[in-house]
Wavefront OBJ file of the C-alpha trace (Angstrom):
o trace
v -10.601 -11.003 -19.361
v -7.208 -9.089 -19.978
v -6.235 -6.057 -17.505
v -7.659 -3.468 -19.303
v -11.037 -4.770 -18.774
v -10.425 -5.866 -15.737
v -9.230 -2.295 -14.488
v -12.952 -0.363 -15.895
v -14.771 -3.467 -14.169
v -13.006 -1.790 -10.926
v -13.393 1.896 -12.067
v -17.261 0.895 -12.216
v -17.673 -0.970 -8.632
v -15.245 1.698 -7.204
v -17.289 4.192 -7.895
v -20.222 2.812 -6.002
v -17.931 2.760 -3.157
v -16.599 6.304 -3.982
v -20.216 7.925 -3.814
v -21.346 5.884 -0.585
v -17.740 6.687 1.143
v -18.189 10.266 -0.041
v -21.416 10.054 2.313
v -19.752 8.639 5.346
v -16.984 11.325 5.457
v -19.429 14.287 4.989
v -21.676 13.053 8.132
v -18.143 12.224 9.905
v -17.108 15.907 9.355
v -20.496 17.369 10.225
v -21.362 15.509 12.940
v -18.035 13.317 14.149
v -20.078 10.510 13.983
v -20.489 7.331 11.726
v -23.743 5.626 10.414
v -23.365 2.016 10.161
v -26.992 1.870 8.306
v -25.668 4.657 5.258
v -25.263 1.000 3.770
v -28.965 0.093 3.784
v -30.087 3.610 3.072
v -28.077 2.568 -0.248
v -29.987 -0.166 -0.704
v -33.316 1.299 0.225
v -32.139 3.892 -2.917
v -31.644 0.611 -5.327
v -35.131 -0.801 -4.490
v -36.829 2.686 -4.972
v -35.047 2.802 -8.053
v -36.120 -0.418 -9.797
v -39.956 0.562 -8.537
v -39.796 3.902 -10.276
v -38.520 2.578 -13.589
v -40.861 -0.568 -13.604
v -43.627 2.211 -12.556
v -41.885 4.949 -15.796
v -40.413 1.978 -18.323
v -40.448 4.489 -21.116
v -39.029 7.349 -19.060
v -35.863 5.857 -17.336
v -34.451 9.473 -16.453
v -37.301 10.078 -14.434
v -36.771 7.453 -11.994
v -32.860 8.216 -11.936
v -33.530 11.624 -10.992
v -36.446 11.189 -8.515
v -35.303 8.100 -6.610
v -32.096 9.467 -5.231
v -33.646 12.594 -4.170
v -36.525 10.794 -2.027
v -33.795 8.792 -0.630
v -31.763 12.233 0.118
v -35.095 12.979 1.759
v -35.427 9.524 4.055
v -31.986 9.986 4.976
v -32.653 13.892 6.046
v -35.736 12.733 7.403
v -33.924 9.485 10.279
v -31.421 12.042 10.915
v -34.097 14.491 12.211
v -36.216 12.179 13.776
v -34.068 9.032 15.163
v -30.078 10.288 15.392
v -30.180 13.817 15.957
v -31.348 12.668 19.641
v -28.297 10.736 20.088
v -25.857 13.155 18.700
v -24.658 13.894 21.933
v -24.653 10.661 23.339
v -21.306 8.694 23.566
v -19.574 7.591 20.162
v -19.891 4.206 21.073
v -23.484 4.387 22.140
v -24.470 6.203 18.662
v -22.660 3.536 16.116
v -24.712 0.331 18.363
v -27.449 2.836 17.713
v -27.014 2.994 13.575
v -26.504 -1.118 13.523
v -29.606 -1.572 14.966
v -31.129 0.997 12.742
v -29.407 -1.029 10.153
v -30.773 -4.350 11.096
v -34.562 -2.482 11.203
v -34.026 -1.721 8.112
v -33.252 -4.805 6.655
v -36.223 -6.368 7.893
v -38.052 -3.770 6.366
v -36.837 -4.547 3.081
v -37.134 -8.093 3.229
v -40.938 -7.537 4.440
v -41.486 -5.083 1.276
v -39.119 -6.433 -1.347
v -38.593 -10.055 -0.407
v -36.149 -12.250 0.244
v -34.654 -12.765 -3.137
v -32.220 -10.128 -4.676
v -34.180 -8.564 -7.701
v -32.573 -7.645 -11.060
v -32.676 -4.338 -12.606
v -33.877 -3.670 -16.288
v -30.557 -4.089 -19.145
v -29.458 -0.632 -19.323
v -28.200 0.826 -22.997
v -25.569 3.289 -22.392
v -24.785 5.710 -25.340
v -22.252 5.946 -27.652
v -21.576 1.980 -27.489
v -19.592 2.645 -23.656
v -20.362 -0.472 -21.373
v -22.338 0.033 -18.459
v -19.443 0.369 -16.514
v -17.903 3.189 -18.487
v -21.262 5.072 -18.160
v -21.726 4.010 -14.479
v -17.945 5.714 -13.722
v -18.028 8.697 -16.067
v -21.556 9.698 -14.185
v -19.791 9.369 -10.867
v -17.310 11.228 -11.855
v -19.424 14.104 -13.563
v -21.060 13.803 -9.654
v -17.731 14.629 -8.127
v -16.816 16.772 -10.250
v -20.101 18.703 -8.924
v -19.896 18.265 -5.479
v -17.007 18.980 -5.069
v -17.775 22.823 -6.900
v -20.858 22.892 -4.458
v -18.767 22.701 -1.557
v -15.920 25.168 -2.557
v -18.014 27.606 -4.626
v -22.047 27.837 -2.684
v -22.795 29.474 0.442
v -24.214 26.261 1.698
v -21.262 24.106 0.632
v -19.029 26.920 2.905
v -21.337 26.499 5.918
v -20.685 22.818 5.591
v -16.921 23.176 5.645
v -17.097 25.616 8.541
v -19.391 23.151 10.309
v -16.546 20.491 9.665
v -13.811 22.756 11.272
v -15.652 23.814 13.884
v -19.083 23.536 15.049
v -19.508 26.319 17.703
v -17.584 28.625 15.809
v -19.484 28.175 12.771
v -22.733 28.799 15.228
v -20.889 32.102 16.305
v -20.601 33.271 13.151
v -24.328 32.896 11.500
v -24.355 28.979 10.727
v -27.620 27.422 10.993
v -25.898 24.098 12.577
v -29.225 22.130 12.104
v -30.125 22.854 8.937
v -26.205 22.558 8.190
v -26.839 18.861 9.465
v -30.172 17.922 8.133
v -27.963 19.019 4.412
v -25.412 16.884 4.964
v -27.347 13.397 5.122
v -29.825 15.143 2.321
v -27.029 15.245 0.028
v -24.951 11.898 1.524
v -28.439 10.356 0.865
v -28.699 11.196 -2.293
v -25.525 9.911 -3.438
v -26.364 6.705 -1.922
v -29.607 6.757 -3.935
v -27.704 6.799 -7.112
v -24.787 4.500 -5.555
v -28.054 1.743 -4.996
v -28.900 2.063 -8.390
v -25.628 1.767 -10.158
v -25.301 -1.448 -7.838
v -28.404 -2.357 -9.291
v -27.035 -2.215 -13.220
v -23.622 -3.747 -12.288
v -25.231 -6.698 -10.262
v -28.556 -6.753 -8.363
v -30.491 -5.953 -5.361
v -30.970 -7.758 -2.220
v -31.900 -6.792 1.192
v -28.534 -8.028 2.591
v -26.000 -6.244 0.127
v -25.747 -3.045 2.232
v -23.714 -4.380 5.174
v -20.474 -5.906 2.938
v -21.071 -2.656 0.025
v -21.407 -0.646 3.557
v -18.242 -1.523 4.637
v -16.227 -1.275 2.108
v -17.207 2.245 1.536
v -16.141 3.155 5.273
v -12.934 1.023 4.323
v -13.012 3.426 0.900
v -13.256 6.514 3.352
v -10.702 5.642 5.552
v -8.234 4.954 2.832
v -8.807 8.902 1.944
v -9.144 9.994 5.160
v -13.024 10.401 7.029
v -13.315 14.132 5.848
v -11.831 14.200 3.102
v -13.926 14.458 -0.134
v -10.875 14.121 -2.720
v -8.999 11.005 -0.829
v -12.778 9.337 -0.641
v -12.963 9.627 -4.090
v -9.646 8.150 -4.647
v -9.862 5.793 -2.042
v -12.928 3.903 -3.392
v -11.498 3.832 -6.971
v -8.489 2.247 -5.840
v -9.810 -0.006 -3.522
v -12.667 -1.015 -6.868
v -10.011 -1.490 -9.270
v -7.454 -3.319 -6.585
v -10.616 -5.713 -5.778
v -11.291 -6.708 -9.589
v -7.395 -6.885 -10.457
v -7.499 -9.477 -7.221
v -10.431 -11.434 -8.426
v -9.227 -12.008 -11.861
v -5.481 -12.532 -11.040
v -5.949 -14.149 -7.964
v -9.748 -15.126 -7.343
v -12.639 -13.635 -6.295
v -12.471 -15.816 -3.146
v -9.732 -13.216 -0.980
v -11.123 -9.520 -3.125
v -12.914 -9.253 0.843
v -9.848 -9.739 2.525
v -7.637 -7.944 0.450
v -10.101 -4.868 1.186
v -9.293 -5.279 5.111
v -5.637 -5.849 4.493
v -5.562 -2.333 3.024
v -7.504 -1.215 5.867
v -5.041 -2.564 8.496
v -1.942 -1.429 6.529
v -3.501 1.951 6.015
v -4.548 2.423 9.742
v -1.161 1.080 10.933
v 1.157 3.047 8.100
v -1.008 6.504 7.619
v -3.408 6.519 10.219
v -5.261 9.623 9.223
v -6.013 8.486 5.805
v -3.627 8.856 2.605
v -4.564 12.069 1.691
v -5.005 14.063 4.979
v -4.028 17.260 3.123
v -7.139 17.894 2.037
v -10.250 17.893 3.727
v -13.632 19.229 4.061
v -11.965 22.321 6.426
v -10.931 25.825 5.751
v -6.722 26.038 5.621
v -5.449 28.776 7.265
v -3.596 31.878 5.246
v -0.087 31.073 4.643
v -0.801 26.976 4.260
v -0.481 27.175 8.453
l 1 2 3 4 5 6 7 8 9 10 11 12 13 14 15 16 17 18 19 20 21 22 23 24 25 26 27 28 29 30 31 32 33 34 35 36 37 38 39 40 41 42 43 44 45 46 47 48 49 50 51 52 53 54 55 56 57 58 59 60 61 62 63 64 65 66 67 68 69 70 71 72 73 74 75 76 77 78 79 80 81 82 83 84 85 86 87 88 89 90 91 92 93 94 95 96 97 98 99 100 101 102 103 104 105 106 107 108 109 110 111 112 113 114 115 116 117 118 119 120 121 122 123 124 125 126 127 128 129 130 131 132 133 134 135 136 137 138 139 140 141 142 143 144 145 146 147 148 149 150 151 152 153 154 155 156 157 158 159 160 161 162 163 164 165 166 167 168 169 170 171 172 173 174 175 176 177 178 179 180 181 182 183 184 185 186 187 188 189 190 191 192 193 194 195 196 197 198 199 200 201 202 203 204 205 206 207 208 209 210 211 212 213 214 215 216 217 218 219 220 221 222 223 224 225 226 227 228 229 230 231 232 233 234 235 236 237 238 239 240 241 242 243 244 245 246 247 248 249 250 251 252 253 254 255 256 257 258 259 260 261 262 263 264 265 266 267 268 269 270 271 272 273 274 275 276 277 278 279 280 281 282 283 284 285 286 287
């Protein structure tokens, strides 16, 4: 495999972790809070996924439209019920909380799906690109979009005024809750289609979410938690880093090479590598 290769095997795994990190930064700057099971919720998106299209064989956009959105939904829907009790409980309290939810979760899975990791129908991308091609240009279209919904929308503003400061966005007309239950909506869906691009890449198992999980967070931290662009770069570096590793190196250390990064970037550039820009409002004159 020369580098080349190599390199858009990375651009198509670092995407996955670009869309799931993308989901842990918006619920960080919504909420200040992380949730340990956005991993599974991913997951929960791939299964839903592969039912859909064995359910809708002959109309594969269907089921890559409509799964992510009822996993947008799910994730809306534990906010509401199960976290959005705990919001104001101590940080510590509320990430114990979202492991356990994660480990529920699994066991779920396991009791619907199975054990055994389950492979997704071949996928023929267009235009003779490879699956990975396809897999990053859609992320990026996805980006591309969210990040216009956030600058350009009404909604996206209230969401960036939530993230720079929750009472003051109350005082000036921000529906705070429905702010919220938006947030993991669209951070869910992104993990729906995140679960399903794992699916075409590799396969699905009830067990993938934790490691996929955590390299997202490590993807968002890279960027900075808040910070939609340095997500985005973040997991696309730490993708294309991880496949350069595996093939160079081997695949054996591509895990700890994604913590290494993680320590150097939390002892170098604590804040994440691209700090500058973030989900909040900059003041007039760059102050």
């Amino acid at each position: 495999m020369n580098i080349l290769e190599q390199i858009l095997g990375g651009l198509g795994i670092g995407s996955v972790y670009a869309l799931l990190g993308l989901g842990f930064t918006m619920i960080f700057a919504g909420t200040r809070r992380i949730n340990f099971a956005h991993g599974d919720i991913m997951i929960i998106g791939g299964f839903t996924g592969l039912v859909l299209l064995r359910l809708f064989p002959s109309v594969p956009v269907l089921a890559y439209t409509l799964a992510p959105l009822c996993v947008g939904l799910f994730s809306a829907c534990v906010e509401r019920v199960l976290l959005r009790p705990l919001q104001q409980a101590e940080p510590l309290k509320f990430v114990i909380s979202t492991i356990g939810l994660s480990i529920v979760l699994k066991i779920i899975m396991k009791l619907i799906w199975g054990p055994e990791p389950l492979g997704y129908p071949a996928l023929e991308p267009p235009l003779g690109m490879s699956v990975q091609l396809l897999i990053f240009a859609a992320a990026v279209a996805l980006m591309i979009v969210l990040q216009l919904f956030m600058l350009s929308t009404r909604t996206g503003r209230c969401l960036r005024a939530l993230s720079q400061d929750r009472y003051a966005a109350r005082l000036m007309g921000v529906n705070v809750s429905f702010a919220i239950s938006v947030t993991y909506f669209i951070a869910g869906t992104l993990a729906g289609i995140a679960g399903m691009m794992v699916g075409q890449l590799f396969f699905i198992g009830n067990s993938m979410g934790t490691v996929l999980g955590l390299k997202s967070f490590i993807a968002a931290l890279i960027g900075g938690l808040g910070n939609i662009p340095g997500t985005i770069a973040g997991g696309l570096f730490l993708g294309v880093v991880e496949n350069l590793s595996s093939g160079l190196i081997s695949s054996a250390y591509k895990n700890a090479i994604s913590l290494l990064f993680l320590v150097a970037v939390l002892l170098v550039r604590p804040e994440g590598l691209l700090s500058g820009f973030s989900l909040k409002h900059r003041k007039p004159g760059g102050q």
